[in-house]
N, C-alpha and C positions, 0 to 999 in steps of 0.2 A: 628396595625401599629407601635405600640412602641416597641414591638419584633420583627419584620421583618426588623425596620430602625433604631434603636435608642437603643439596649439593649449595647453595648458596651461603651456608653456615661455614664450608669449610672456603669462601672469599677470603684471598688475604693472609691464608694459615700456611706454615711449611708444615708436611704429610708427610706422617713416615707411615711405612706399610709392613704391618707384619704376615705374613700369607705364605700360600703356598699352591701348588699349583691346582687344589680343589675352590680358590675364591677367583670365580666365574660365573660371568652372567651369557650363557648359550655355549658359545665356544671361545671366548674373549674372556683372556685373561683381567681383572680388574684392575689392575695396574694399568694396563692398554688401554682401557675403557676410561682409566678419570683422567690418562694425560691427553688422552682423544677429548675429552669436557673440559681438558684447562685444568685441572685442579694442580696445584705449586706444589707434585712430590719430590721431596729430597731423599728420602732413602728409604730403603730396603732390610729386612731383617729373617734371615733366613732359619727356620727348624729342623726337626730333623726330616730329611728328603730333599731340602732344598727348597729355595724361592720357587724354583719352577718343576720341582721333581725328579734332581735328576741323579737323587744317590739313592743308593739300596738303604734300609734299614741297618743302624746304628755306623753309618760311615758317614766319619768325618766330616764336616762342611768346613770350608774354609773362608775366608774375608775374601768379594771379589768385586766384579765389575758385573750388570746384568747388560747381556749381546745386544739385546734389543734396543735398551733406552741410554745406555750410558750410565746409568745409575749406581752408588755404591751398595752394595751388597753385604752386610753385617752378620755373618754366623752365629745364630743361637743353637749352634750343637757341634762346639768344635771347644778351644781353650774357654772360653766364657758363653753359660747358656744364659746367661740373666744382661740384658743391656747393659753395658756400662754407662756412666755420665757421658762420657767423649761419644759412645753412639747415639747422645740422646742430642746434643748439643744443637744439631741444625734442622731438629722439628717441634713444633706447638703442639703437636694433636699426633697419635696414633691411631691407628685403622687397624684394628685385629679381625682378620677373616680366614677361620680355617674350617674345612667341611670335617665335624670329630666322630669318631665311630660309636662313642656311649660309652666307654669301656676306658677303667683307671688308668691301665697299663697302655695305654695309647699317651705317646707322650705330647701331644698338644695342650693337653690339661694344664701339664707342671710349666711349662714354658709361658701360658696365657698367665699364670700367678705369678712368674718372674718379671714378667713385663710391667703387668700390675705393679708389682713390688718396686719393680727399678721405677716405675714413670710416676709412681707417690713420691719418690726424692729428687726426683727433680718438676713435680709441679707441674706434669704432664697430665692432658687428660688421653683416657681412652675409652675410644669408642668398639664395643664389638658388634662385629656384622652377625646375626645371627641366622643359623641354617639347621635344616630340621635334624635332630639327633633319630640315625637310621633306623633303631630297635626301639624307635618309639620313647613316648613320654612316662608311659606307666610301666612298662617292665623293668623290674628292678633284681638284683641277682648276685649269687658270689657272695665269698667272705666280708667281714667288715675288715680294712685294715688293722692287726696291728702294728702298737708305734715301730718296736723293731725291725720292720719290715720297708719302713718308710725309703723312697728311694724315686730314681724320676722317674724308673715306672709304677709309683709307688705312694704320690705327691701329698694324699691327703686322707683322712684317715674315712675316708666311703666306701660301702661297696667297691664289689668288680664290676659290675654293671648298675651306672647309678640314674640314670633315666631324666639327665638333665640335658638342654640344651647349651652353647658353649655361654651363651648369653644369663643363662639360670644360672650354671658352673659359676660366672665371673662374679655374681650377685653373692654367690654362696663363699665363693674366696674372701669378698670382703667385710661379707657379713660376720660369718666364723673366725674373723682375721689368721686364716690361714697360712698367712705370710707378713712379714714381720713389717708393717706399714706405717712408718712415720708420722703420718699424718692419714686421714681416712682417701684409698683412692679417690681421683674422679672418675667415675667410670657411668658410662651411657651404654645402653644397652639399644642397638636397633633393630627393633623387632619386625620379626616374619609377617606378613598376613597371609591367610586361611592355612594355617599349619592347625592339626588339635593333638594332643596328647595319646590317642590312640591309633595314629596314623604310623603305620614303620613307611619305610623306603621307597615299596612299590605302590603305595596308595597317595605317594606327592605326586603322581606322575613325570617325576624333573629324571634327566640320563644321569646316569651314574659317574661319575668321577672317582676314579681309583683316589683317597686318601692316603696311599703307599704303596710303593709296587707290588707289593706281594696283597695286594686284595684290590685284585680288579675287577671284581663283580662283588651285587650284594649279596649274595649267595655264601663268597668267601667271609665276607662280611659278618656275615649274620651266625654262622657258626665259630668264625674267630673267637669269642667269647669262650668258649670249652674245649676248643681243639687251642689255642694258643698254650694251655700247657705243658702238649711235647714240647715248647721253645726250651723247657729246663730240664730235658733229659737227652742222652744223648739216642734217640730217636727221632729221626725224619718229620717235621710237620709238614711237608708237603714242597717248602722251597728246592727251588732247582728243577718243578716242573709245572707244568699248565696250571697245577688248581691246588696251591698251596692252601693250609688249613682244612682241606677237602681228600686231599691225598694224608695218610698217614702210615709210618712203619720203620721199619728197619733193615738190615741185612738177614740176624737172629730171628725176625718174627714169624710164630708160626702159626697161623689159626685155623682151627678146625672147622670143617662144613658146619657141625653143628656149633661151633659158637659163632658164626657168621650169620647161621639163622636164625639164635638168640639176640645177634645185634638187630637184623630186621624188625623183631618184634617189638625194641623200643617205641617206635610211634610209625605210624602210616601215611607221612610226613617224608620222612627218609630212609634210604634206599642204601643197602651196605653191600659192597663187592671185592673180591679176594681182588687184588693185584699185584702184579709183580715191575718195579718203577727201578730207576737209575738215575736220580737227580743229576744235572747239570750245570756248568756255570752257567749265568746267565747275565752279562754282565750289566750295574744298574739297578736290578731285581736282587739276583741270587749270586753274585762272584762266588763267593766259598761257601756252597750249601754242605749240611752234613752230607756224609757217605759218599762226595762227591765221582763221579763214574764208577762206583759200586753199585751192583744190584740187588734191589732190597725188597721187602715183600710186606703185603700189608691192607690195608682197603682204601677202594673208593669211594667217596662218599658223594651223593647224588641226592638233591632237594626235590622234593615235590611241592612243597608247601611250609609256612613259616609256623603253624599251629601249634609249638612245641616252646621249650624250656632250653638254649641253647648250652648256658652253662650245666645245666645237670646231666644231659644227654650227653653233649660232649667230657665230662666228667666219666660218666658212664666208659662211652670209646677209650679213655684216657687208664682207666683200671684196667680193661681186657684187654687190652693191644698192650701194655705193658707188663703186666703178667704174661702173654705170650711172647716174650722177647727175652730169652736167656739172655743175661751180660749187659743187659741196656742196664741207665743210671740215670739216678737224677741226679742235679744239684742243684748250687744253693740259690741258684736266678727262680728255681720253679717258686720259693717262697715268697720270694719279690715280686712273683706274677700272682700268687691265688693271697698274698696278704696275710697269710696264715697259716699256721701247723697241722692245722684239720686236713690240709690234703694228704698229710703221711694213713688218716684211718680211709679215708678212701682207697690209699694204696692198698693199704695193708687188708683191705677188704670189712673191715670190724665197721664202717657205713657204706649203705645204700645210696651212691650221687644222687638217685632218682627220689630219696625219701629225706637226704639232707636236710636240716633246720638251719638257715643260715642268719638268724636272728635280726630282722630289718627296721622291727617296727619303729625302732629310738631315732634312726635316719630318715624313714619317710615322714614321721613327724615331726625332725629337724629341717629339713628340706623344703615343710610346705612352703614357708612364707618368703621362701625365694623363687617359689613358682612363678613363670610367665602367664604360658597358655592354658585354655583351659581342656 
């Protein structure tokens, strides 16, 4: 939409790009595609994964150069996640385009409000590319943050699943002033056509773009929501083999026939199976996965269909596979992922994941009037 409607607007501007390697149009990266159109980009501004994707989750980015174009490379997830003034210096207009999963603890969110944040003090405006949020417009999910919990997976106080696109996100950052803004953003929002709010992932018909290495299919995607809570225990979510968030377990984990045919019973959707896994490096993806060349035992988890409630389901998986795991632990990251204390009674079995009240209505009735699509 920004080339078919808008490439003439940005005549004359120096571009900076914030992206990563899910903003593409076919197989071309958009960085490739606006200096192939001439558009005048000066820099680059890199998240977590990298401009072009080429780190594992929560490593490092550093200040670089990009191979391809010569261009400076500015890390937003290394010593400073928020641009400084000096990174802003040599553009007029920012381009924010990152494909986001739905989901709080994805950290593109906090980074898209830093950017916001820094490019209000310097008088920058920004533009975001918008692209369909994969779990759809209307499914909303998970704890409500709270404040204690705030953190950059952790940025705002919404839901775990909050059914916004990055473009509605950016409307609602500056509506709520979610970030400490000098002056009110500028901020443009370029919107999708034929996207609706009932559509998830497989009904855009567009190829999937891994968002992070460890979710390369929407499969993995689409369950991350309830399985990314092994991330705060020391139990296996699946990195270090083919189908992270899909694979789950431990060394310790024991599960019985019959709780495995109790986990099938959940929904006729998906599909639960004993496995015995050995995570591996995998460098990129998974360097140092838990349990690394340990043999761990635990399930597969296999999609049929999306017809379900990912956070409660995977919630569900998240109390039985831990209670069968003598010695496994959480800590204190799992609260910075569910936003809240109420994960300890699901531990502790005193709720139902599947019958949880996660109390939404004050959000989706905050949220409307930052709605896009319909």
């Amino acid at each position: 939409m920004l080339i078919e409607n808008h490439l003439d607007e940005l005549d004359g501007k120096r571009v900076g790009l914030v992206m990563n390697p899910t903003a593409r149009i076919g197989e071309t990266h958009m960085l490739d595609t606006l200096m192939t159109l001439g558009v005048n980009v000066e820099a680059l501004y890199a998240p977590e994964h990298g401009f072009r994707g080429e780190a594992g989750a929560g490593e490092i980015i550093e200040d670089g150069v990009d191979q391809q174009t010569g261009l400076p490379v500015y890390s937003l997830y290394g010593a400073s996640r928020k641009p400084t003034a000096e990174m802003l210096e040599a553009v007029d207009l920012l381009l924010f385009d990152m494909q986001d999963v739905g989901a709080r603890f994805y950290t593109y969110i906090a980074t898209l409000g830093l950017v916001m944040e820094a490019a209000s003090e310097s008088g920058i405006p920004v533009w975001v590319l918008d692209r369909p949020n994969p779990l759809g417009g209307n499914y909303v999910s998970g704890w409500m943050l709270d404040e204690e919990f705030e953190s950059f997976v952790g940025p705002y106080p919404i839901p775990a699943i909050h059914g916004l696109t990055m473009g509605e996100m950016a409307r609602m950052i500056a509506g709520e002033q979610w970030m400490n803004f000098d002056s009110d953003p500028e901020l443009r929002v370029i919107q999708m056509k034929g996207w609706t709010r009932d559509m998830i992932w497989p009904d855009t018909g567009l190829e999937w773009v891994a968002p992070s290495p460890n979710l390369a299919t929407f499969e993995q995607a689409f369950l991350y929501p309830g399985t990314v809570y092994f991330e705060g225990t020391t139990l296996s979510e699946g990195r270090g083999t083919d189908q992270p968030f899909l694979v789950l377990g431990g060394p310790e984990t024991s599960l019985s026939e019959e709780k495995i045919h109790e986990l099938n019973q959940l929904t006729d959707q998906l599909e639960v199976r004993p496995l015995s896994f050995t995570p591996r490096s995998i460098p990129g993806v998974a360097p140092t996965p838990k349990h690394l060349d340990t043999e761990s035992y635990g399930v597969q988890i296999t999609l049929h269909g999306y017809e379900f409630d990912p956070v409660r389901v995977g919630l569900k998986l998240f109390q039985e596979i831990l209670n069968a795991s003598p010695g496994a632990e959480t800590n204190d990251f799992l609260y910075n992922l569910a936003g809240s204390r109420e994960i300890d009674r699901i531990i502790s079995g005193e709720v139902n994941p599947l019958e949880v009240n996660f109390g939404l209505e004050s959000f989706l009735e905050e949220r409307r009037e930052y709605l896009i699509y319909e």
